[in-house]
Structures are given as structure tokens and as C-alpha cells.
LOMI-80659 format. One record per atom (N, C-alpha, C): residue in one letter; x, y, z. Coordinates in steps of 0.05 Angstrom, whole numbers, plus 5000, padded with zeros to 4 digits. Atoms other than C-alpha are relative to their C-alpha. Layout:
! LOMI-80659
aXYZ
...
END
This chain:
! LOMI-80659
x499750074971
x277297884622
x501949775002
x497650174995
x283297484647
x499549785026
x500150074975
x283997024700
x502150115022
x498849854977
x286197254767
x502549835003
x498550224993
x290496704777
x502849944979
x498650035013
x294396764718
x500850234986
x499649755014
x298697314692
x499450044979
x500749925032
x296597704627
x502149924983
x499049955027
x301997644584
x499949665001
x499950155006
x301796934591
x497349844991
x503450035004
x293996894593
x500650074970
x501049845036
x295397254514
x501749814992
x498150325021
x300896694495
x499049834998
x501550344995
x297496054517
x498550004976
x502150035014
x291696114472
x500949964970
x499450035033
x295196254404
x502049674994
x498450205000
x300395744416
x498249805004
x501650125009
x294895244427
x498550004981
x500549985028
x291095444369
x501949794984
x499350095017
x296895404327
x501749695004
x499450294994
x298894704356
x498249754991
x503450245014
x291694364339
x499950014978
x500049995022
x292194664274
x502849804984
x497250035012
x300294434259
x498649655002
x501050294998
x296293674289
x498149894983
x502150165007
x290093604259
x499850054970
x499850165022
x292893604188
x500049804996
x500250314998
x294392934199
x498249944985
x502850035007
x286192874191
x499849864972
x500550095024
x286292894120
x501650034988
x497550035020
x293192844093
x499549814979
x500950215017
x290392154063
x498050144977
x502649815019
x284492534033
x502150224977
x498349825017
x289193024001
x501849934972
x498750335023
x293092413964
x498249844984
x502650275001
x287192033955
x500649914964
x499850185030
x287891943880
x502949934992
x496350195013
x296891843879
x499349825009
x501150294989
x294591323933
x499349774977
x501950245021
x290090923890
x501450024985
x498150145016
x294890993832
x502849904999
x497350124993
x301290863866
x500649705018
x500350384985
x298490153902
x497749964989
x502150175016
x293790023851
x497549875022
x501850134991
x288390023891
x495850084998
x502849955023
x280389933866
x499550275016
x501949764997
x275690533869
x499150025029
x500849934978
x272290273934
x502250005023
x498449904969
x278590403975
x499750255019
x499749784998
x277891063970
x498650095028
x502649854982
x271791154015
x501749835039
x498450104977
x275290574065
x501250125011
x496749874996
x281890984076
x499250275022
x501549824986
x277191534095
x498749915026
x501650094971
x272491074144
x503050025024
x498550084979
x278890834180
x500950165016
x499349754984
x281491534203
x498350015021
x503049894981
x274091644233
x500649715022
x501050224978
x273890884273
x502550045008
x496950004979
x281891044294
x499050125020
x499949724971
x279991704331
x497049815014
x502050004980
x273891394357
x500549745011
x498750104980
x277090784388
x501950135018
x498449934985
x282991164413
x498150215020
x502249804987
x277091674444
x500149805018
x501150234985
x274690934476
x501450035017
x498950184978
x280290784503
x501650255018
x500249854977
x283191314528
x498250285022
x501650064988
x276991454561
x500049895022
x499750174976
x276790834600
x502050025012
x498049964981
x283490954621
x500650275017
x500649754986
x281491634643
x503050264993
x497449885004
x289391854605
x499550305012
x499949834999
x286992554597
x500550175025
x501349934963
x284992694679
x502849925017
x498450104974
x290792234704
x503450114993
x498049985007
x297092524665
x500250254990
x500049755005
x299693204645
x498950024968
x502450025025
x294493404585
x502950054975
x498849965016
x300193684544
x502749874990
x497750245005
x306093114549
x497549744986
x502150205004
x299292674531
x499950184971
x499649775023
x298693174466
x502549984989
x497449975012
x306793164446
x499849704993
x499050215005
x307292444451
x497849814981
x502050085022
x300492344406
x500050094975
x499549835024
x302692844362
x502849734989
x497850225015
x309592374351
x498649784995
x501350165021
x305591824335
x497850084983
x501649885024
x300592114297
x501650054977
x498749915010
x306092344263
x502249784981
x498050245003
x310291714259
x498449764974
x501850145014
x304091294228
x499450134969
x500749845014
x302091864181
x502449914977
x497450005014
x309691844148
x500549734986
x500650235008
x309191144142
x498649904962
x501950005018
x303991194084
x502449964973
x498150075030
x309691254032
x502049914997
x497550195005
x313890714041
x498449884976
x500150165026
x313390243971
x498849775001
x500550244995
x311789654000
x497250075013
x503550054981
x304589824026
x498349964976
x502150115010
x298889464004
x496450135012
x502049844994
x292089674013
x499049945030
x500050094970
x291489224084
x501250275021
x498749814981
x297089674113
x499950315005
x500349715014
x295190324085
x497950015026
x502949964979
x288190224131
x500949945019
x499350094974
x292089994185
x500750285014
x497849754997
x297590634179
x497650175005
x502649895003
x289991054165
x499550035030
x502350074977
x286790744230
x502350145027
x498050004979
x292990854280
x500550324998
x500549645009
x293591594250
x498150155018
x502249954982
x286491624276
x499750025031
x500150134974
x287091324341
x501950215018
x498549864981
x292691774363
x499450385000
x501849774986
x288292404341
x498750065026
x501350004981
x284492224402
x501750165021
x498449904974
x290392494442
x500450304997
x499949795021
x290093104399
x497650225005
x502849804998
x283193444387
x498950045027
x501749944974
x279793284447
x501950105025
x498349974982
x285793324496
x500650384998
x500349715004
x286994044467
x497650185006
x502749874986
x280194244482
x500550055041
x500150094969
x281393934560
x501950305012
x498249734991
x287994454554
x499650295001
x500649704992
x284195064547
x498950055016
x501649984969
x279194864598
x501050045019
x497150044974
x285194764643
x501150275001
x498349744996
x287195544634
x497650264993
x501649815008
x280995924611
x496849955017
x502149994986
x275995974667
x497150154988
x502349885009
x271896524639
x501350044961
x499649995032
x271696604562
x500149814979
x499150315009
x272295854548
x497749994971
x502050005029
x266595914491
x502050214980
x497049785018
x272596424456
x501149844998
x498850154991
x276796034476
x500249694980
x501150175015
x274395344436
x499050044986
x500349955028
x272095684380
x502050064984
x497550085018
x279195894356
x500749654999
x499050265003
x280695204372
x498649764976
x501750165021
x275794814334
x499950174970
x499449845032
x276895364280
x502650014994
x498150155015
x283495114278
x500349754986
x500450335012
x281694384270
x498649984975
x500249995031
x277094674212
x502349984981
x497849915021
x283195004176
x501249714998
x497950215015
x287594404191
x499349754987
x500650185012
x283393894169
x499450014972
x500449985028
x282194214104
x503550084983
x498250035018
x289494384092
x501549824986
x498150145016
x292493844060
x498249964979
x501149975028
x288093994002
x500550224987
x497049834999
x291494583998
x501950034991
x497749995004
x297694354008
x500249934974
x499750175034
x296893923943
x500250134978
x500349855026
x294694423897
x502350154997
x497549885012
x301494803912
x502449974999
x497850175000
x305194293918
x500049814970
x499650185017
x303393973851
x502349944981
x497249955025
x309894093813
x501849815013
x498150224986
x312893553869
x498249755007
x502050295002
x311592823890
x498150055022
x501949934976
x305992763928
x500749835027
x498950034975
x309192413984
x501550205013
x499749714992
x311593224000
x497150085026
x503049884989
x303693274020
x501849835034
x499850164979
x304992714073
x502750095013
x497649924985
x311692914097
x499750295018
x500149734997
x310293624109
x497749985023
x501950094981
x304093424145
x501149945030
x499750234968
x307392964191
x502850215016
x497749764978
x312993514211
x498450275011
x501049824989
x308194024225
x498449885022
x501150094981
x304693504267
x502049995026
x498450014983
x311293434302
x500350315013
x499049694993
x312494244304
x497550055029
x501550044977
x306194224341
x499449915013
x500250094986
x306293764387
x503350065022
x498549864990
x313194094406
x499950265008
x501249854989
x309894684419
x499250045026
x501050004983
x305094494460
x501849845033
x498950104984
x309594124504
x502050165019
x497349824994
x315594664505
x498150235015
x500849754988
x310995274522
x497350055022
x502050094985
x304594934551
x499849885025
x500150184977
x304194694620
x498050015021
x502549954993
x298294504662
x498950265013
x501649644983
x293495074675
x499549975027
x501249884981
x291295374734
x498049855007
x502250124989
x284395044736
x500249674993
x499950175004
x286994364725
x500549795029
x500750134967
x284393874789
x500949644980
x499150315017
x288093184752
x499049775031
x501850414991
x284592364765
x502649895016
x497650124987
x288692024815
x500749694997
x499850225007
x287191334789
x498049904969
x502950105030
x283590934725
x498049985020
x502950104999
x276090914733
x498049894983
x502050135030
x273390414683
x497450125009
x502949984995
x266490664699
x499250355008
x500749735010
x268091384684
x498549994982
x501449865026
x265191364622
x497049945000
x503249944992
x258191214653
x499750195017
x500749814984
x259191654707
x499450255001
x500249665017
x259592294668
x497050015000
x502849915006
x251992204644
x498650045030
x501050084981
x250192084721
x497750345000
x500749604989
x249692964713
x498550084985
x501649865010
x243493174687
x500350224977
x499349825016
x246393794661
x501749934969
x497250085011
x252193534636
x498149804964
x501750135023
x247492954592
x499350164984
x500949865018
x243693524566
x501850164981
x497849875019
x250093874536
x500749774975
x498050355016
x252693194509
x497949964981
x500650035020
x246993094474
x498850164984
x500549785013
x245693754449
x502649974973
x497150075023
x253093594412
x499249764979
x498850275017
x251692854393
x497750094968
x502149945018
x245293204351
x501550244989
x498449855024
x249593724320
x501949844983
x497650195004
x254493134304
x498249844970
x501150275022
x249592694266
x500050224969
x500249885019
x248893294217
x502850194986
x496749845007
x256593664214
x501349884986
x498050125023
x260293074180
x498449974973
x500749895026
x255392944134
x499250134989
x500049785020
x253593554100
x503150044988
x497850035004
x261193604103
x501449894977
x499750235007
x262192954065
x498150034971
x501149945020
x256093104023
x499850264991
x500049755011
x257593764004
x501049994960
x499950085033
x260993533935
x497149954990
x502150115014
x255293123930
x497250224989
x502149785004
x250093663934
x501350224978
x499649805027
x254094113879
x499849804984
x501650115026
x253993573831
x497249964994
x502650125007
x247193403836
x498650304995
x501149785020
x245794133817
x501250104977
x499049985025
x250194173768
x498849774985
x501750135020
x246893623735
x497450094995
x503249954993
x239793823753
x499750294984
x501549725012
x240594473724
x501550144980
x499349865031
x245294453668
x502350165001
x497549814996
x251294833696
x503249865008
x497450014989
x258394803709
x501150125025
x499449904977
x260994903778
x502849875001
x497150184989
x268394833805
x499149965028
x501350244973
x266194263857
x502750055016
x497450044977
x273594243887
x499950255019
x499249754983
x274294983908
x497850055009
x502749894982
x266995153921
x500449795024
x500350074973
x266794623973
x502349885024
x499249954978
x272994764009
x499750285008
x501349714990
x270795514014
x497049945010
x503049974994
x263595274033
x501749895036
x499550134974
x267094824091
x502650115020
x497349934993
x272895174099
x499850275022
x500549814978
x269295794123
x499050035021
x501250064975
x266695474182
x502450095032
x498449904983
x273595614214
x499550295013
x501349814997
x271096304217
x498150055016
x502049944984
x264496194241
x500549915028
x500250064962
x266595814306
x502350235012
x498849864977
x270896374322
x498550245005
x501949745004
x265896944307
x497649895026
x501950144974
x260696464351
x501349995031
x499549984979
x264796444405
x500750275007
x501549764992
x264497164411
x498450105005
x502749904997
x258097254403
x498649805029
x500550124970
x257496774464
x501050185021
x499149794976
x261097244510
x497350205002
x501249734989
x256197774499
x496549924998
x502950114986
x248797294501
x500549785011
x500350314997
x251296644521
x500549784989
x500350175013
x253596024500
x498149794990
x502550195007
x246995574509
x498250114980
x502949815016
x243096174471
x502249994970
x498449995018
x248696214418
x499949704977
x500850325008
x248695434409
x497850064985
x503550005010
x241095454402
x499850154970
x498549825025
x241795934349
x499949864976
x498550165015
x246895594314
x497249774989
x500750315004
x243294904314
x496650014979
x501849915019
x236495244291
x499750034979
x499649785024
x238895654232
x500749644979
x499150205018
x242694964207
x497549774991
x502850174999
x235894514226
x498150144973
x500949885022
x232795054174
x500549934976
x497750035028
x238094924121
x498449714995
x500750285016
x236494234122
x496949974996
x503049945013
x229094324110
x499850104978
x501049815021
x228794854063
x501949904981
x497750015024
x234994524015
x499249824986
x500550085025
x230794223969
x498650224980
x500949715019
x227594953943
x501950124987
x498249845016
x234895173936
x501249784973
x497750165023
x236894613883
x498250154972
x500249825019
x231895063841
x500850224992
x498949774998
x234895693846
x502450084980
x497649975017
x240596043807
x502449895014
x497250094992
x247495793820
x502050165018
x498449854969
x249796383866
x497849945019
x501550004974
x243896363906
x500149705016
x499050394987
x245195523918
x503050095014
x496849964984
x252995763932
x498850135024
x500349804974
x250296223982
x498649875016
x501650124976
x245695894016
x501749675007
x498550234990
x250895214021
x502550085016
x498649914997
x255295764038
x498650115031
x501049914968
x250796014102
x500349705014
x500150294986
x249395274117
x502449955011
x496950104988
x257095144133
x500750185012
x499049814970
x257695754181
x498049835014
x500450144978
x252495504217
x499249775011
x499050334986
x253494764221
x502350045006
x497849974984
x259994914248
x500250185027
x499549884978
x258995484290
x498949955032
x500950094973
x255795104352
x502549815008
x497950214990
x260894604359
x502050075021
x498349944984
x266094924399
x497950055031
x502349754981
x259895264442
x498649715020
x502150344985
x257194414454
x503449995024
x497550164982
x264694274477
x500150145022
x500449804975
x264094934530
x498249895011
x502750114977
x257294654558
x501749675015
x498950334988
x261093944566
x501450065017
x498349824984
x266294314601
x499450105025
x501849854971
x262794734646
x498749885012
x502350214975
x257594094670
x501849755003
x499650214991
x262693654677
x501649955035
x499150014977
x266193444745
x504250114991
x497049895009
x273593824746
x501749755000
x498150295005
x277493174754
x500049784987
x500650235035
x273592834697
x499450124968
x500749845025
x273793404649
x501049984975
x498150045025
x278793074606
x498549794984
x502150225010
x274492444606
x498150034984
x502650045010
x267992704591
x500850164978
x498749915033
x271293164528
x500449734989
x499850225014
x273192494512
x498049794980
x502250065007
x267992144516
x497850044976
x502649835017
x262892624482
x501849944972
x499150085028
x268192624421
x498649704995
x500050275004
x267791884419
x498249944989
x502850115011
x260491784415
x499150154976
x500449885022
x259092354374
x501149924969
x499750075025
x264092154321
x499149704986
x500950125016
x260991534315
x497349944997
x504049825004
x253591884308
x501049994968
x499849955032
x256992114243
x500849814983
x499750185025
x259491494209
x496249895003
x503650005011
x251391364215
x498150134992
x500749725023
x248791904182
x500549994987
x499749955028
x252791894129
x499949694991
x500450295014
x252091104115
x497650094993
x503949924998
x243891244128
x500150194966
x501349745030
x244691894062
x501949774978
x498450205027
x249591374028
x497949824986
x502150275009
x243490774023
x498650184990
x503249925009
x237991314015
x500950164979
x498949945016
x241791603963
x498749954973
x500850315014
x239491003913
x496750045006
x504650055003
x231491093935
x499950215006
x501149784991
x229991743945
x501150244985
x498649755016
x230592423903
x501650095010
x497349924990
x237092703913
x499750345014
x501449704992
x233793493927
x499549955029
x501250074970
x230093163986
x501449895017
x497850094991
x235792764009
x500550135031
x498049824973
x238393224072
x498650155003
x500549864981
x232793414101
x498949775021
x500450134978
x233492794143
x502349995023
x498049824981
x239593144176
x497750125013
x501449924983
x234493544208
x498949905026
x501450104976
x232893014258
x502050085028
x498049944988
x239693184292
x499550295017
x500749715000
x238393974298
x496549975025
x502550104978
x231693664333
x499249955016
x499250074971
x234093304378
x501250165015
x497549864982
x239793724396
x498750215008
x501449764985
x235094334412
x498749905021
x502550114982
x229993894450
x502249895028
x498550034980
x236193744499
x500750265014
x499049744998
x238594504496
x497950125025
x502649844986
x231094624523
x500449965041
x499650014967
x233094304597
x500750155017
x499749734990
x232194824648
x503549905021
x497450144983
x237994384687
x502550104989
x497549945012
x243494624637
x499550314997
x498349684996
x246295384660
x500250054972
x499649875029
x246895794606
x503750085011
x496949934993
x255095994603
x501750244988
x499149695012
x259496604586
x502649844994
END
């Protein structure tokens, strides 16, 4: 089904070309991650950088979320010149990384500013499909977020077939596809149809979003899928070593868990189909259940044989991913049309920094607590986030 308002053949362009614009951006993500060990041996820097280099990406995008937020950018400016010109700096910072002269200070700086200009990126791209896809928007944001899977895992990827060159290739290549796509979106994208743009800043948007009942209950149906998506993510290595120790085997840790996380791209686009034909709130629910399971029952699988642990870490990462696009549709649909850029915003913001506490929280308990049992205190997320889902106030959505 199309919108009335907008002709088909352009209703069938828009979508892919966004896709592949979020994807060509949100390499960026983890271009650092992809380097992570030339890094450390090309600026000599200790072991615990590693994990730093990684935090700083996460607190960039979730200040730049903050702020532009409070300045309401998304609502008050064309979504996709706000997208081109985040992509060039994203792009600009990113490239940075392999000048000679960086020290480990500037590296987290270059890292954090990378971050910060995602914010103009992920979430803003979400705002642009809302802005053109009235009905189908759970489709719709599941390619999209199943691009942000793919691109955040490619520059691990890129590395492996790039190893015969320097690894400042990884980062270059990165930061021109960030550019390709943010030239994309600029050249062929222009505001949708259902786009009602902010006519001024409202510092006191970013309370006014929760004012909506509904809207709350979406938001924190997300921030409780959030606390559990990065880290399993994050601890997914961790959980194959600790059965490869535990039980005596050899596993390839690198490739199993970018195929465990990798196939999530998949599931949020398969989920947002399966929303068209029961619903996105029933689809969510679903989702958030099946993963709330995972983290319960994933101390029985560290006894198991070694396909049946792949498989079942392998269900777990469809469906910790596949709600996510389906939370961003509920935010969407309950928010106010002239603050829909905001409250996408927003909800990123807080959410991503749900997940740097989670995974600090499995980092400490790590150290006191059997490693089997570990993650099934992810489950509190999955908990919450249903017990919000349950509000008769939040519409179910197609």
C-alpha cells in the first residue's frame, strides 16, 4: 500500500536510497572497532584504551542526541540537509584518526565527535521515513535499522579483505562511503509528504514529549529493549569464550559473533513484515518476550553441545534486534507531528545511555558472579519493556 499523496515510482525509490544512505553512514560506528588493534599498535597505546575508544563513540552520539534535541534541529530544518551535513562531519572526524601525530587524548576526542555527529544520522534517518511512509512505517524502519545492523558491523569486514593493505584503507573507505551517503540522501531525498516542521527552539521539548501517555509507554517499551541489545551485543564474544573454556572446545569467536549479530539485520526486516500483517505492538511484544526468555534460560545452554549454544545465541540475536525498529514506529506514531524529529531523538539519547549501564553493571558482576548466570540480569529490561507494552493507552500500529 502506497501513499495517496505520493507517486509510486517515487514511493519505490525513496526507501532504498535511504536504506542505502544509513548503511554508507553508520559505518562510521565502528570503523574504530575494526582497527582497534593497528590503533593500539600504531600510538602505542595500553590495553585499557581499547574499551575507552569504544565508550567515546557511545557518549558522542548520546550528547549530540542531547543537544540536538534541545535545539529541536531535526523538527526545525530540512531532515535531509541535517543528514548530508552530519554525514560530512562524521566523515571529516572519522578520517582524522590517521594522521601520525595522534595521541591517545585526540584519538577519544576524533572517537567522541564521530559519535556526536551520528546523532544527525541514525535517528534523523528514522524521522525521514516517518516524513514519507504513512502506512507501512514498521517496514519501513526495519530495513532501516537493518541497515544500521549491516553498517555497523562492516568495518569488520572491511578489514579482513582489506588485510593485504594499511589499515588506514579501513578508515578512509569508511569515511567516503559516509560521504557517498550523505550525498545521496541530500541529492535524491527531499522532505516527505507527512512532514509538519518546528517553527522555533523549544528547550522544554524534551519534557514535553513524555507529557503523552501513549507516546511514554512506547519510549519505554524501547529504553527496556535498549538496556539488553548493546549488551548481549558487546558480550557476545564474551559468552563464546566462556564456553569454550567451560567445555573444552575451540570456537572461531570472531566470525561466529559477527554472524550471531550480524543476522539481526535480517530479523528487523523480516519483523517489520510480520508487523504489517498482526501489528507492530503485538510483533514488538513478541520480540521482547522470546529475547526476555533467552536471557533466563542461557545458563542451561552453556551445557549443551556447541551447535546447540551457536543456535540458540544465534536465535537470541534475531530476536534482540528484531523489536527495535517496531519501538522506533510506536515513538513515531504517539508522537506530536511537529516534534517527531525530537522525540526520535530523544528516545535514541536516553536509551543509548540505558546501555552504557548494563554493560558497566555485567562488566563489575562479571568478577562476583558465575559467568553461566551472568545475563539473566538482562532480563530485567525485556520486563520492564513488556509491562509498558501492556498500556491499553498505546494503539497497536500497522
Amino acid at each position: 500500500m502506497h501513499n495517496s499523496t505520493l507517486p509510486l515510482e517515487i514511493h519505490r525509490r525513496i526507501l532504498p536510497i535511504i536504506v542505502v544512505s544509513q548503511f554508507c553512514c553508520t559505518s562510521l560506528w565502528f570503523a574504530g572497532n575494526g582497527v582497534m588493534a593497528d590503533l593500539a599498535d600504531n600510538f602505542n597505546l595500553p590495553g585499557k584504551a581499547l574499551g575507552h575508544l569504544t565508550s567515546s563513540v557511545q557518549f558522542g552520539f548520546i550528547s549530540g542526541t542531547l543537544v540536538f534535541a534541545l535545539l529541536t534541529i531535526a523538527d526545525r530544518f530540512p531532515p535531509s540537509r541535517v543528514f548530508f551535513l552530519s554525514a560530512i562531519m562524521g566523515a571529516f572526524f572519522n578520517v582524522l584518526i590517521i594522521l601520525e601525530s595522534n595521541q591517545l587524548i585526540s584519538l577519544l576526542a576524533l572517537r567522541f565527535l564521530t559519535g556526536f555527529f551520528l546523532a544527525g544520522i541514525y535517528p534523523i534517518g528514522m524521522k525521514i521515513a516517518a516524513d514519507y511512509y504513512e502506512q507501512g512505517l514498521g517496514k519501513s524502519l526495519g530495513f532501516l535499522v537493518g541497515a544500521l545492523v549491516v553498517g555497523t558491523s562492516f568495518p569488520h569486514l572491511l578489514k579482513t579483505f582489506t588485510h593485504a593493505l594499511p589499515w588506514k584503507s579501513v578508515i578512509i573507505i569508511t569515511s567516503c562511503l559516509a560521504l557517498l551517503g550523505g550525498i545521496l540522501m541530500l541529492v535524491f531525498v527531499s522532505s516527505g509528504p507527512f512532514r509538519k516542521p518546528g517553527q522555533k527552539i523549544d528547550l522544554s521539548a524534551f519534557f514535553k514529549v513524555f507529557g503523552n501517555r501513549a507516546f511514554r509507554s512506547a519510549a519505554f517499551g524501547y529504553f527496556g529493549h535498549m538496556w539488553e541489545l548493546y549488551a548481549f551485543w558487546a558480550f557476545t564474544p564474551v559468552m563464546l569464550t566462556t564456553y569454550s573454556r567451560l567445555n573444552h572446545v575451540e570456537l572461531n569467536i570472531p566470525l561466529l559473533s559477527f554472524l550471531i549479530i550480524g543476522i539481526g539485520g535480517l530479523a528487523c526486516i523480516l519483523g517489520g513484515y510480520l508487523s504489517q500483517r498482526i501489528g507492530v505492538k503485538k510483533t514488538a511484544s513478541i520480540a521482547l518476550l522470546l529475547s526476555g526468555i533467552c536471557c533466563l534460560s542461557s545458563p542451561f545452554f552453556f551445557n549443551t553441545s556447541d551447535q546447540v549454544f551457536v543456535g540458540f545465541l544465534t536465535f537470541w540475536g534475531i530476536v534482540v534486534i528484531a523489536d527495535s525498529p517496531l519501538f522506533s514506529t510506536l515513538v513515531a506514531r504517539n508522537a506530536q507531528e511537529e516534534a517527531r524529529g525530537t522525540a526520535l531523538t530523544i528516545v535514541n539519547c536516553i536509551g543509548f545511555s540505558i546501555t552504557i549501564v548494563s554493560i558497566q553493571l555485567l562488566n563489575m558482576m562479571q568478577n562476583v558472579m558465575d559467568p553461566k548466570y551472568l545475563y539473566t540480569v538482562l532480563a530485567l529490561g525485556p520486563a520492564l519493556g513488556l509491562l509498558a507494552l501492556c498500556r491499553k493507552k498505546l494503539a497497536d500500529v500497522a
